[in-house]
MMTF fields as JSON, N, C-alpha, C and O atoms, coordinates in Angstrom:
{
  "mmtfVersion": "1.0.0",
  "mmtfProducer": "UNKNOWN",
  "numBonds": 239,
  "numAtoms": 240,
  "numGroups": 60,
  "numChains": 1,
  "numModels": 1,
  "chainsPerModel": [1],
  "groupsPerChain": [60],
  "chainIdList": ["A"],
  "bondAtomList": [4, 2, 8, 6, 12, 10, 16, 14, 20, 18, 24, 22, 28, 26, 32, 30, 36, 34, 40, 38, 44, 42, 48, 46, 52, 50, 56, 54, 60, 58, 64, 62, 68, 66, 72, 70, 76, 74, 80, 78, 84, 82, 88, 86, 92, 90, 96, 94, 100, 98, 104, 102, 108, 106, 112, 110, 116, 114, 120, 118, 124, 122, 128, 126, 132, 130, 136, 134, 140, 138, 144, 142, 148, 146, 152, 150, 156, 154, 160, 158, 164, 162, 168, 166, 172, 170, 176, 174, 180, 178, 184, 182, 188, 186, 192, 190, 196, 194, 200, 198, 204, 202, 208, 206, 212, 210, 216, 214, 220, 218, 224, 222, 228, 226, 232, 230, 236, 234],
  "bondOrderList": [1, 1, 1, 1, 1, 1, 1, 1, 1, 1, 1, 1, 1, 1, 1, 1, 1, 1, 1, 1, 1, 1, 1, 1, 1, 1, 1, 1, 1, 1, 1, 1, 1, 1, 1, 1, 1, 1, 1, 1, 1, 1, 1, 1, 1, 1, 1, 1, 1, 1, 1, 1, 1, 1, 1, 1, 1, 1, 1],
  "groupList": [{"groupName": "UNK", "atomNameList": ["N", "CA", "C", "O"], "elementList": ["N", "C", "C", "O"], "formalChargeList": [0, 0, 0, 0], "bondAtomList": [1, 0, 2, 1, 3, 2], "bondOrderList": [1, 1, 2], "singleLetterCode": "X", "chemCompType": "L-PEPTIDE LINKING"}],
  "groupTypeList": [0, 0, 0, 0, 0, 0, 0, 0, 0, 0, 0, 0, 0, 0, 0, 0, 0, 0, 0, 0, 0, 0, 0, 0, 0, 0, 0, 0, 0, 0, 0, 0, 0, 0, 0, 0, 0, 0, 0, 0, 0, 0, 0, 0, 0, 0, 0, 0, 0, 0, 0, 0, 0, 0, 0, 0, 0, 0, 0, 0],
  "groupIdList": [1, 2, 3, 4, 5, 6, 7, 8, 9, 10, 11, 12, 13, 14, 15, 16, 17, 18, 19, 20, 21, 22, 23, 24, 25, 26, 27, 28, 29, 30, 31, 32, 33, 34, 35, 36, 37, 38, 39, 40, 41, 42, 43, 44, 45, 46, 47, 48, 49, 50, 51, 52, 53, 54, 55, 56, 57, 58, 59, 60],
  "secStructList": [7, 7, 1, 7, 7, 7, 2, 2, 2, 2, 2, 2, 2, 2, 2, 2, 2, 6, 6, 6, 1, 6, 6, 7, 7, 2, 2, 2, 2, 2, 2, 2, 2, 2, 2, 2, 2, 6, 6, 7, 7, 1, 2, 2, 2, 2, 2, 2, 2, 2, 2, 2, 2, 2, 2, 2, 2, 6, 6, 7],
  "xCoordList": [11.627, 10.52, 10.975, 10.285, 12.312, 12.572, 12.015, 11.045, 12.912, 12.27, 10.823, 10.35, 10.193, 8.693, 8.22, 8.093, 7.931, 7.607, 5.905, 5.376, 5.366, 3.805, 3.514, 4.126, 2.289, 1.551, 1.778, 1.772, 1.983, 2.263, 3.461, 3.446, 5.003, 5.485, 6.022, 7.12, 4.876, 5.216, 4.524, 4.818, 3.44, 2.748, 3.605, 3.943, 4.2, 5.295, 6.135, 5.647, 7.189, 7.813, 7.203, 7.726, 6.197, 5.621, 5.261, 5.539, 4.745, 4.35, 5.672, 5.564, 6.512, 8.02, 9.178, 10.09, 8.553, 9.225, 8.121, 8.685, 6.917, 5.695, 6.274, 5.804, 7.251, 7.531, 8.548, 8.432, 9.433, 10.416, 9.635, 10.276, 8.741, 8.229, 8.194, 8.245, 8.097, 8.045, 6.806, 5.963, 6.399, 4.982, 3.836, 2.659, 4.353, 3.492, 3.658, 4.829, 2.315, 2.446, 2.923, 2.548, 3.681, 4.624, 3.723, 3.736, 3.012, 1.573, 1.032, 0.811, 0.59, -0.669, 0.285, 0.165, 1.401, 2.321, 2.335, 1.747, 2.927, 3.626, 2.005, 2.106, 0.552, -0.607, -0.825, -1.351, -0.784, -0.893, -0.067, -0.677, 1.521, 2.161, 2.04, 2.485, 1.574, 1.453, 0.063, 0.087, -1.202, -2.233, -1.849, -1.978, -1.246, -0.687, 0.382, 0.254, 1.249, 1.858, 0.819, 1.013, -0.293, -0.752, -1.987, -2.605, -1.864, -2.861, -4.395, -5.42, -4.436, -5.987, -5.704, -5.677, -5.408, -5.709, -7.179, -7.5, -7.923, -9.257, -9.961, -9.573, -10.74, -11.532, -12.142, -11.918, -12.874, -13.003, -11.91, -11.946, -10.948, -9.886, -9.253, -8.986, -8.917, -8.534, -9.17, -8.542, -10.706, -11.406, -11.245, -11.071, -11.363, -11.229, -10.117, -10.328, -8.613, -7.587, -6.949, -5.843, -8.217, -8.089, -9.052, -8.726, -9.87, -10.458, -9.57, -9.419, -9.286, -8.38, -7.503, -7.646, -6.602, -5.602, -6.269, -5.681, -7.287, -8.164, -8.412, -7.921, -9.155, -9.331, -8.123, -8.136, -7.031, -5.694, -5.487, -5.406, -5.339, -4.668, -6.077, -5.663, -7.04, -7.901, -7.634, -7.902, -6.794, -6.67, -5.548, -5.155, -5.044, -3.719, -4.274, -3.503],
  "yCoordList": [18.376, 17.498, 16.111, 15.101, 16.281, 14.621, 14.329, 13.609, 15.137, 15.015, 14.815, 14.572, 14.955, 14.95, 13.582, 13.116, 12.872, 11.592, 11.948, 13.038, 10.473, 10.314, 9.814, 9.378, 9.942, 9.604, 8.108, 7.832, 7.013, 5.746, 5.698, 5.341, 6.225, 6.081, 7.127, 7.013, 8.203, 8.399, 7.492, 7.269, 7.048, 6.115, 5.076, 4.744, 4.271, 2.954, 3.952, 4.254, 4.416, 5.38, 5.328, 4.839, 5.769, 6.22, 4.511, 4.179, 3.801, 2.659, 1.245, 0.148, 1.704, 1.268, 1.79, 1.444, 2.449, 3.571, 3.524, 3.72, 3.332, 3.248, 2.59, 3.094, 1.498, 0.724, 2.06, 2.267, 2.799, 3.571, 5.297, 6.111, 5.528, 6.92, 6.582, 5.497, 7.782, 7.617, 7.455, 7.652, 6.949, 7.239, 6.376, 6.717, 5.39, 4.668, 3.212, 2.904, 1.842, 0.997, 0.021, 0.007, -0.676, -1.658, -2.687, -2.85, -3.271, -3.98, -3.567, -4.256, -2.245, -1.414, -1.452, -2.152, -0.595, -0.662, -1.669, -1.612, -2.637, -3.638, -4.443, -5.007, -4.332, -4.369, -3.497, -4.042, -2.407, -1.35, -1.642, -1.945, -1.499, -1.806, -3.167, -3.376, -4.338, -5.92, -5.676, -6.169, -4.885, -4.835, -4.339, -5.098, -2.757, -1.959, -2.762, -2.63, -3.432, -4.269, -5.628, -5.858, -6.229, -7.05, -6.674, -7.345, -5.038, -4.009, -4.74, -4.936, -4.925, -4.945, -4.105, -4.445, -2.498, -1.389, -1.058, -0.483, -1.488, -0.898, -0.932, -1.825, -0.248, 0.579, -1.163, -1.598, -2.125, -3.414, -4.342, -4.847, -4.501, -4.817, -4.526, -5.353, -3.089, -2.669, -2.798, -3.048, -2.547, -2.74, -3.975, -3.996, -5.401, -6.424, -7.403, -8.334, -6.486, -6.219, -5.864, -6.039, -5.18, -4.082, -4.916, -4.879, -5.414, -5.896, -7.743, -8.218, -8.138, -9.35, -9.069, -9.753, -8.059, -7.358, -7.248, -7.774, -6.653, -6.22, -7.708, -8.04, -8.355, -10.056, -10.214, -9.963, -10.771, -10.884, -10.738, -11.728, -9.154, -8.439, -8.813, -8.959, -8.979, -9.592, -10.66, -10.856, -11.859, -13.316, -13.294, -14.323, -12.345, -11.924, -11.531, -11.096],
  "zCoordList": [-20.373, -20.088, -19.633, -19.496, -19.425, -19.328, -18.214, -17.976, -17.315, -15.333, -15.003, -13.893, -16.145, -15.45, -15.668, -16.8, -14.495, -14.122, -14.857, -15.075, -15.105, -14.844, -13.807, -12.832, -14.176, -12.505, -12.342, -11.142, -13.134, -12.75, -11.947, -10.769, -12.874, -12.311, -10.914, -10.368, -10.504, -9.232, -8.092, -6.917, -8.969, -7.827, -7.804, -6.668, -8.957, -8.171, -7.278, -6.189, -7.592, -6.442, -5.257, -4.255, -5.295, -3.876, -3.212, -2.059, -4.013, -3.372, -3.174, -2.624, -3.681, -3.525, -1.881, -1.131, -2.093, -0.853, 0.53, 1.606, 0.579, 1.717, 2.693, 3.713, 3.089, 4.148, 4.973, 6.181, 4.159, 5.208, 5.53, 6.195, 5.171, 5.601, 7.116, 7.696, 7.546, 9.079, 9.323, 8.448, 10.931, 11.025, 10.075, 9.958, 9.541, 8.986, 9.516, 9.741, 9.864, 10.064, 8.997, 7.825, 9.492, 8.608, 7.743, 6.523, 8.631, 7.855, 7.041, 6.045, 7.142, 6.217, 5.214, 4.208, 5.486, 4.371, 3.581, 2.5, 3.933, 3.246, 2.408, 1.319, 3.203, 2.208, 1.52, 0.55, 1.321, 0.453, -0.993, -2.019, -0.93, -1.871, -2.143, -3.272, -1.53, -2.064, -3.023, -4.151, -2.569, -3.156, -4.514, -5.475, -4.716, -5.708, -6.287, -7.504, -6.073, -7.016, -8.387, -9.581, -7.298, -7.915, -9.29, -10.116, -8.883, -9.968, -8.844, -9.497, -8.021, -6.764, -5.659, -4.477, -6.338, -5.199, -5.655, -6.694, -4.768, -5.118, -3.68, -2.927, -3.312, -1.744, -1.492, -0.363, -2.473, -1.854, -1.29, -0.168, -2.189, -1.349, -0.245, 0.627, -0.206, 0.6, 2.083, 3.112, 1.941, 2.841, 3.701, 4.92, 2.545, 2.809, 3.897, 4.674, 3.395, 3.727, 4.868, 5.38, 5.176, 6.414, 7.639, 8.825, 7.307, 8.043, 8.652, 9.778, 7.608, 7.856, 9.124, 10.137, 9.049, 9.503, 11.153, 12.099, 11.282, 12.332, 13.122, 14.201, 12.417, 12.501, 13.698, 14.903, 12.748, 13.139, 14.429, 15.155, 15.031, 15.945, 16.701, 17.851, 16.738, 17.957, 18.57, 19.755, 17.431, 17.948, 18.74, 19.29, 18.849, 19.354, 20.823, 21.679]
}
């Protein structure tokens, strides 16, 4: 039973590791795990997050 992770710590894992998967944007990433580090992964944030991001790349 040792090997068997919980779900926290596969989610840090997983949200530790999100910047090098392939095929994923570096931004989203790097908000995803900044949100999940600060314990504010939640669908309002995220939303919020996402839309900033969107903001952003228009002023561009």
């Amino acid at each position: 039973m040792e090997n068997v992770k919980s779900g926290k710590q596969i989610l840090d894992d997983f949200f530790n590791e999100i910047e090098n998967l392939p095929d994923i944007d570096k931004k989203i990433a790097q908000l995803f795990a900044g949100l999940y580090s600060q314990n504010k992964f939640t669908d309002v944030n995220i939303r919020n997050e996402l839309q900033k991001l969107r903001e952003k790349k228009d002023e561009n």
